[in-house]
N, C-alpha and C positions, 0 to 999 in steps of 0.2 A: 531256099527252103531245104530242110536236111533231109536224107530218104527219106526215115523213118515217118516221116510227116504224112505221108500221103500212102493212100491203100489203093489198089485197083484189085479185083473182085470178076474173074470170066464167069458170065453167065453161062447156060446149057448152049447159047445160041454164036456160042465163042465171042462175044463185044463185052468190053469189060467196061465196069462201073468203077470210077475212079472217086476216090474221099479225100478230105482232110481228116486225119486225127484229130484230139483237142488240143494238142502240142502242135498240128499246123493251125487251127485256125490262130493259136496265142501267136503264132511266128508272121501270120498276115496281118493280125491286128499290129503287131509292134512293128510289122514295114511298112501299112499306112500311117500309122503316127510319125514314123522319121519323114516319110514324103508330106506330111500336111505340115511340116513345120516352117516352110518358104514356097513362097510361089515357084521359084526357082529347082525347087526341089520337088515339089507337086510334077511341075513339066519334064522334069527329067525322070521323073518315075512313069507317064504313062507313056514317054519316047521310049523307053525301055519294054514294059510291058503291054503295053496296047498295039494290037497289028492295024486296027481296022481306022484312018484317019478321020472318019465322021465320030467317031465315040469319041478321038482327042478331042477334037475342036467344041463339043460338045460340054466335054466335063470339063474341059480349061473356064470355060465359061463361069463357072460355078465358084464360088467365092469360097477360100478358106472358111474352116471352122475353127 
């Protein structure tokens, strides 16, 4: 994602709230479309972006659309 994508925002309480622009979310939609395009490429996107291995194992489950 490019900086400009994303906002983060300190509250009074100093934790910041972090966003997508609408140029991030267009830039997540068009990196799940590259990764839905093969299985192969589905698992290699959530090896890269997913930490937690019950959500892999989880969503691998789940059939292309």
């Amino acid at each position: 994602m490019t900086y400009e994508s994303i906002v983060s925002v300190y509250t009074v309480s100093g934790e910041p709230i972090t966003a997508l622009t609408d140029a991030g979310l267009s830039e997540i939609k068009d990196m799940l479309a590259a990764a839905r395009r093969s299985t192969k490429d589905w698992h290699d996107f959530l090896r890269d972006f997913v930490a937690d291995p019950d959500i892999i194992a989880r969503v691998k489950d789940q059939p292309l659309r």
